[in-house]
N, C-alpha and C positions, 0 to 999 in steps of 0.2 A: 223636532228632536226625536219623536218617536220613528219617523222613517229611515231615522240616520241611523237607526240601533239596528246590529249585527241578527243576523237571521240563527233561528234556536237559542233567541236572548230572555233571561224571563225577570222581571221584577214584581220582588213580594210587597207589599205593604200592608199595615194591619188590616185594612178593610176592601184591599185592591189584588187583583192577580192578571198581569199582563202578560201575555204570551203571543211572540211575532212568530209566527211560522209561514214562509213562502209568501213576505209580504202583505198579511192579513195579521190584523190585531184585537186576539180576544181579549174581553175584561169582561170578570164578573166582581160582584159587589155580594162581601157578606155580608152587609148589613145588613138585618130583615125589616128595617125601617124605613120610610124615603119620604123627606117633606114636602111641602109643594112649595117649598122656598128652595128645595134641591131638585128639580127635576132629573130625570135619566135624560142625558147627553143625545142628540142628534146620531144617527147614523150616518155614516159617508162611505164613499166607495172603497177605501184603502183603508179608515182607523177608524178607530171610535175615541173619541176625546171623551173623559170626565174629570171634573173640577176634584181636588183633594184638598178637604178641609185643614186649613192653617193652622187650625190648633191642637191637631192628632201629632202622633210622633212619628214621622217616618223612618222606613231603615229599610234601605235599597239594597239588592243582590244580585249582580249580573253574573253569571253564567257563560262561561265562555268556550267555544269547542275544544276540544281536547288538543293540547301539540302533537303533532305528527312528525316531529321532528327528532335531530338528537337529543341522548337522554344527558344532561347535565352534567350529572355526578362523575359516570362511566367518560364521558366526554374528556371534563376537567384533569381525572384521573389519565388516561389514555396521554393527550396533549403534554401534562406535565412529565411524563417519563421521557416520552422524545424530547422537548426543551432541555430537561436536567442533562440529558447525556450530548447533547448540542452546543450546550451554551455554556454546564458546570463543570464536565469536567472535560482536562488538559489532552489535547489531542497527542497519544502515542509518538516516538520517534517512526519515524516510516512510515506512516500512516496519512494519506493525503486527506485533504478536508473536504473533499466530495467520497470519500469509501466513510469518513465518522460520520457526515450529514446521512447515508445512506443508514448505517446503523443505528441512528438516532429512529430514525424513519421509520426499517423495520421494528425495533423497539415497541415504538410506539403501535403499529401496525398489529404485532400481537397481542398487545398489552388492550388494545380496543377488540379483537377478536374474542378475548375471555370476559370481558366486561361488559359487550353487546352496547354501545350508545346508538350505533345501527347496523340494520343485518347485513350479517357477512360480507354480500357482496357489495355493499353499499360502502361499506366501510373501506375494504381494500381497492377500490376506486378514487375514494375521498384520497386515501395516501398517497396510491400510484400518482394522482392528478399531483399530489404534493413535491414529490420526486419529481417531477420535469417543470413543475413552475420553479422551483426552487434551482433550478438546473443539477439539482444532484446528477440527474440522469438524462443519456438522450431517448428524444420520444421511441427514437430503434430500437436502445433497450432497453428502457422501460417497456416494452411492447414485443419483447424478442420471446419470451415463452409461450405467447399464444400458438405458437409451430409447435410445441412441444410435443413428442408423439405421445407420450404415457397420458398426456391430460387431454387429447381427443380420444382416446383408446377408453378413457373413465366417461366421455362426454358420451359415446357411441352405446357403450354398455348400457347407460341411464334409458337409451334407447331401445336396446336388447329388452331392458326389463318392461316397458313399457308394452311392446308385442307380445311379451308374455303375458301380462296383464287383458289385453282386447282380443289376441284373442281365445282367451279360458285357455291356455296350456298352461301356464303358471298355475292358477287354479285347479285344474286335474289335479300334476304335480303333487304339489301341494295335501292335495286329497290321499293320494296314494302315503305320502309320507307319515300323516297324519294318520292312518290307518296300521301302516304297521307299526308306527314307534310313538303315536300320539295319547299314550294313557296319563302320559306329565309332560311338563311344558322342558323339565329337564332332559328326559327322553329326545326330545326333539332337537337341544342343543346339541346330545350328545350325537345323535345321527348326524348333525349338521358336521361337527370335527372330525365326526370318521369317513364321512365324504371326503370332505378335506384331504386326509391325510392318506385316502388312496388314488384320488385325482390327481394331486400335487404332483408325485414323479413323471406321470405321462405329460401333463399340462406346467410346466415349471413359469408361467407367469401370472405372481398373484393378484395383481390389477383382473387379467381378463378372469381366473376364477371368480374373482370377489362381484366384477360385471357383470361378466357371460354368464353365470353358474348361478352361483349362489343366493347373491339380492334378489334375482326375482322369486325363488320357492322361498327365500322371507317373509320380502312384503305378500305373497300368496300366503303363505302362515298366518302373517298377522294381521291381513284383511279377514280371511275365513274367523280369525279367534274375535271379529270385532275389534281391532288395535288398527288406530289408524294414524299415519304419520301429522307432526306440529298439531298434535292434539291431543288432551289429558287422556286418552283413552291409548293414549303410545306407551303406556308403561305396562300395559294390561300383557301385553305380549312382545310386541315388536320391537320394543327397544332391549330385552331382554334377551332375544335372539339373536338382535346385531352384536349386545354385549358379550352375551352366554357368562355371566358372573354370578351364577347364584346366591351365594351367601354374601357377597356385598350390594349386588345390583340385582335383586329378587322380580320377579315379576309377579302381578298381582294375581295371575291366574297360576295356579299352581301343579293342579290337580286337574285331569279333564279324562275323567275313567272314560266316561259313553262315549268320548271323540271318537275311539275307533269304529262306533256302529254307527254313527253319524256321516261319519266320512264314505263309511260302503253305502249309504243309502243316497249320498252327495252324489257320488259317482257313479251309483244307478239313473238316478236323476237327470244326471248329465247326458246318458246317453253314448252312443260309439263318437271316436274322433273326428272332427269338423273339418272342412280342408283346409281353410288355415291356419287350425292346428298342425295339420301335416307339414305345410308349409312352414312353420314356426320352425317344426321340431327339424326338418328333414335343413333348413339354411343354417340350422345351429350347431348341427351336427356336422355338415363342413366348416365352418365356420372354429369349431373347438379342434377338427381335423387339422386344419391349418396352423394354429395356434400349435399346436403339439408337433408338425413337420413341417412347417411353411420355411424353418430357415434353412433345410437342406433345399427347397427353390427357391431358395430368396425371397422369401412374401414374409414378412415384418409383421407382428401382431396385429399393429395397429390399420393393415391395408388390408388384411385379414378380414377386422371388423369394418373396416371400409365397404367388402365386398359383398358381405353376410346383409349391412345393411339394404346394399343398393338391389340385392336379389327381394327383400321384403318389398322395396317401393314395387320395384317393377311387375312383382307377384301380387301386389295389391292388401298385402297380408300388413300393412305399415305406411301412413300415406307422411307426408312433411307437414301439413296440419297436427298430426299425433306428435312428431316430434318441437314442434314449435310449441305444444301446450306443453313440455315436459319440461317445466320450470326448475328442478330439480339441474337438471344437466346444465342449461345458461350460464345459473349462478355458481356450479361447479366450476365451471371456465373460467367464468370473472375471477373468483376470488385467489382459484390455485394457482392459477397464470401470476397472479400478481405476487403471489409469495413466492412462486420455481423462480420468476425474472430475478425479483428481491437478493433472495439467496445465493443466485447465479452471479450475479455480482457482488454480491459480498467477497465470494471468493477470487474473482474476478482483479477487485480492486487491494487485495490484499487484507481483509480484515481476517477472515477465516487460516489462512497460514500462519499470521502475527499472533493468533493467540496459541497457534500448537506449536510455535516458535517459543511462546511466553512459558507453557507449561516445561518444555524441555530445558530455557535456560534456569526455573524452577527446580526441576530435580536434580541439577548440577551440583547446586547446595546442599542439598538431601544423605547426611551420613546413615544411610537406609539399607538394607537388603533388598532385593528382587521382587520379594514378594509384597514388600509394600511400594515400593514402583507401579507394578504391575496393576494395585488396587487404585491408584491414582491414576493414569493412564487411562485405563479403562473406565473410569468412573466420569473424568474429564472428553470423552471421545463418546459414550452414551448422551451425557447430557448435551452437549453441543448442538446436538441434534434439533435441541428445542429452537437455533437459530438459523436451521439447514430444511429445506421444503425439499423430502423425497431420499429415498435411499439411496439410489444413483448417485445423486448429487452429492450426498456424506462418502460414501465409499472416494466418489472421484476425488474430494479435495481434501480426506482426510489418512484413510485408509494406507495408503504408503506409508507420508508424515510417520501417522504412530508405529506402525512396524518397525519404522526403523529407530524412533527413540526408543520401541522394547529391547531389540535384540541393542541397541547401546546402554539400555540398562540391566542387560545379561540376563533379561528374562529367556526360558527358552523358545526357541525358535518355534515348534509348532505346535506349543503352548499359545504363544503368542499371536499366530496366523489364525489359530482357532478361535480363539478367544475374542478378537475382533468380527470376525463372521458370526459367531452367534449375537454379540449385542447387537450388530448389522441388523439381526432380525427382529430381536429383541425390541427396539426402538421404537417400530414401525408401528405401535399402536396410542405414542404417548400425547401426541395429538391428531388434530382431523388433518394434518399438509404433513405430517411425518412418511407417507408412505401415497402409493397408490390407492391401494385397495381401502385402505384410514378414509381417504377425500368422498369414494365410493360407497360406503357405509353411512359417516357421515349426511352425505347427502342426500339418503334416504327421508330423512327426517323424523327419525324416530328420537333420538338421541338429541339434547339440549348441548350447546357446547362448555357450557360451567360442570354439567359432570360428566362430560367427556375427558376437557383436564383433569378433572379430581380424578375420576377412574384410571387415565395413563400412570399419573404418579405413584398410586396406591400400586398401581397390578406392576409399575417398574420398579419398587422396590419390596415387593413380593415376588416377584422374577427374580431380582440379584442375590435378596437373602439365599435363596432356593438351589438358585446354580453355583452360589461360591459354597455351601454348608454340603450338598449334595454333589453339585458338581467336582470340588476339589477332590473328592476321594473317588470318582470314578474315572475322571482323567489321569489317577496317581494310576489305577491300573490296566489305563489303558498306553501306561509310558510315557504322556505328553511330556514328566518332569520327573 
């Protein structure tokens, strides 16, 4: 009996303690007594047997490893939301029973993405595999976003960041920033936005910023501050930079007066630039060149970063061991691949029309004004988003649609054009598959994804208060209406 019992198995009893470990079994005996009617038991090769007196009370507690499986509750949760919209309710006119199977699926897909029963990409595999057993989908497209350029463009950057990292130029960086703006951790968010916001016009794609640029003088911030990513020490800084949300999403470091004498004596320390450092910076720097002119020669962002990379291998400054341990980027792919396809079909097979179908044959009935159209409209075309992986993807299947039930609900016209390009931006942060640059941050691993939703919703309807209270009266003079 005892050999059959599971290894890290332990049994208490009042006077016994057994412990198998790797096939060997200790027992000790508290008793401080022992009669010579009770001998201590023989030794053997593998156990030690002792007899347990008949008349004691025993009470046995096995011990068993931990599951490493899915978590239950999140599971049962997850499953029953795709079933309910599957199986309860009545499938739309128009709408074929492989596009509702499809959206049961997604459903559920995101509905386990917030609830974690497993990680990320664990999960949106378990579904995709669901989609083509199920024959919702064929395995082509079920598997037709892994081409996708924007999610090797995020795959690539993970890599980018990664050279930054080995070899110390992120870390310079890093030093440098932390020295002039590093006396608060706010300081450094704000430097972080006004990079931004004067990068942006020369560089207009926020993926390769948020890759090429950005993530890695982060994660160099927030390794140098001690924040280190999928670890409680991610809130100390790191995940406060991805966010930059002070008064809701605060970092535990707050204050860091001496950082800027710390950082000048880092950077003494360090010494003159390494070569590939030079290397780093001199591939990144064509590399963001291309990115900003590559489409007057036709070089695409994404072959861009194709070719920045292939200059690291072959300079030696980046080998494919480095990128193969960058676990971060893999499960990038897996999981965003699986919700671009998801989405990509949705609209594909009709679900994503029928419901801006639904909204407009909605406001037909509506004896309303313009301006409350307008607020429904737009309110309907933001949130959607939560079922649309990427802004490309929202723009292409929704972006006309509503235009044109504005200007049929006499909103004005470029009132109406504008207004849809700002939520277009607006959106992009309300989950981690809303945007490019969302998947890229995200995957850092600073940021949990339970409040990563809570933060979308919070900061998307502290963005709408803001732009409808503030914005209406600066669009009135700017003539939009």
């Amino acid at each position: 009996m005892l050999s059959a019992m599971p290894q890290n198995c332990i049994l208490s009893l009042p006077q016994f303690h057994l412990d198998q470990l790797s096939r060997s079994i200790y027992i000790a005996a508290s008793s401080p007594k022992r009669s010579m009617s009770n001998p201590p038991p023989p030794e053997t090769n593998n156990a030690t047997v002792m007899a347990i007196p008949t008349h004691s009370r025993r009470r046995c507690s096995v011990k068993f490893p931990d599951f490493a499986g899915a978590k239950p509750i999140p599971l049962a949760i997850s499953v029953s939301v795709g079933l309910v919209v599957w199986f309860a309710i009545p499938i739309p006119v128009g709408i074929t029973h492989e596009a509702w199977q499809l959206l049961a699926i997604f459903l559920a897909t995101v509905t386990g993405l917030i609830l974690g029963p497993l990680p990320v990409g664990a999960w949106a595999f378990v579904c995709l595999t669901i989609s083509v057993l199920t024959r919702t989908l064929p395995f082509e497209k079920a598997f037709a976003a892994f081409t996708n350029e924007i999610i090797w463009l995020i795959v690539i950057s993970f890599f980018f960041s990664r050279g930054f990292v080995k070899t110390g130029l992120g870390d310079r960086l890093a030093m440098y920033f932390v020295r002039w703006l590093g006396r608060s951790t706010l300081g450094l968010a704000y430097g972080l936005a006004l990079s931004e916001a004067i990068i942006s016009p020369a560089m207009p794609s926020a993926t390769a910023r948020a890759g090429g640029i950005f993530l890695p003088v982060i994660k160099s911030l927030a390794i140098a501050g001690d924040s280190r990513p999928n670890d409680p020490s991610a809130r100390k800084l790191g995940a406060y930079l991805i966010q930059s949300q002070f008064q809701i999403y605060p970092p535990e470091t707050k204050y860091t007066r001496d950082a800027p004498i710390l950082a000048k004596n880092k950077l003494h320390e360090m010494g003159p630039v390494k070569r590939n450092e030079w290397i780093m910076l001199g591939t990144m720097l064509i590399t963001v060149a291309l990115w900003i002119f590559g489409e007057t020669i036709h070089i695409s962002s994404v072959v861009a970063a194709m070719l920045g990379l292939s200059v690291l291998f072959l300079l030696g400054a980046l080998t494919w061991d480095d990128c193969l341990s960058e676990k971060s980027a893999w499960d990038t792919l897996a999981w965003f691949a699986v919700l671009i396809g998801m989405a990509t079909q949705l609209t594909t097979l009709g679900i994503v029309p029928w419901m801006s179908k639904s909204v407009a044959n909605f406001l037909k009935y509506l004896s309303v004004g313009w301006p409350v159209r307008l607020m429904i409209l737009q309110f309907v075309y933001f949130f959607l988003h939560y079922i649309i992986a990427g802004q490309t993807a929202h723009v292409g299947a929704l972006y006309s649609a509503f235009l044109s039930m504005h200007l049929t609900s006499k909103v004005p016209e470029v009132l109406s054009a504008m207004l849809l390009s700002y939520n277009t931006c607006l959106f992009s942060a309300i989950t981690h598959y809303s945007s490019g640059q969302a998947a890229v941050y995200y995957g850092a691993g600073y940021v949990k994804l339970p409040d990563l939703f809570k933060l979308g919703i919070m900061m998307a309807i502290i963005n709408i208060t803001i732009w409808v209270l503030i914005g209406s009266l600066w669009w009135k003079i700017l003539g939009f209406y």
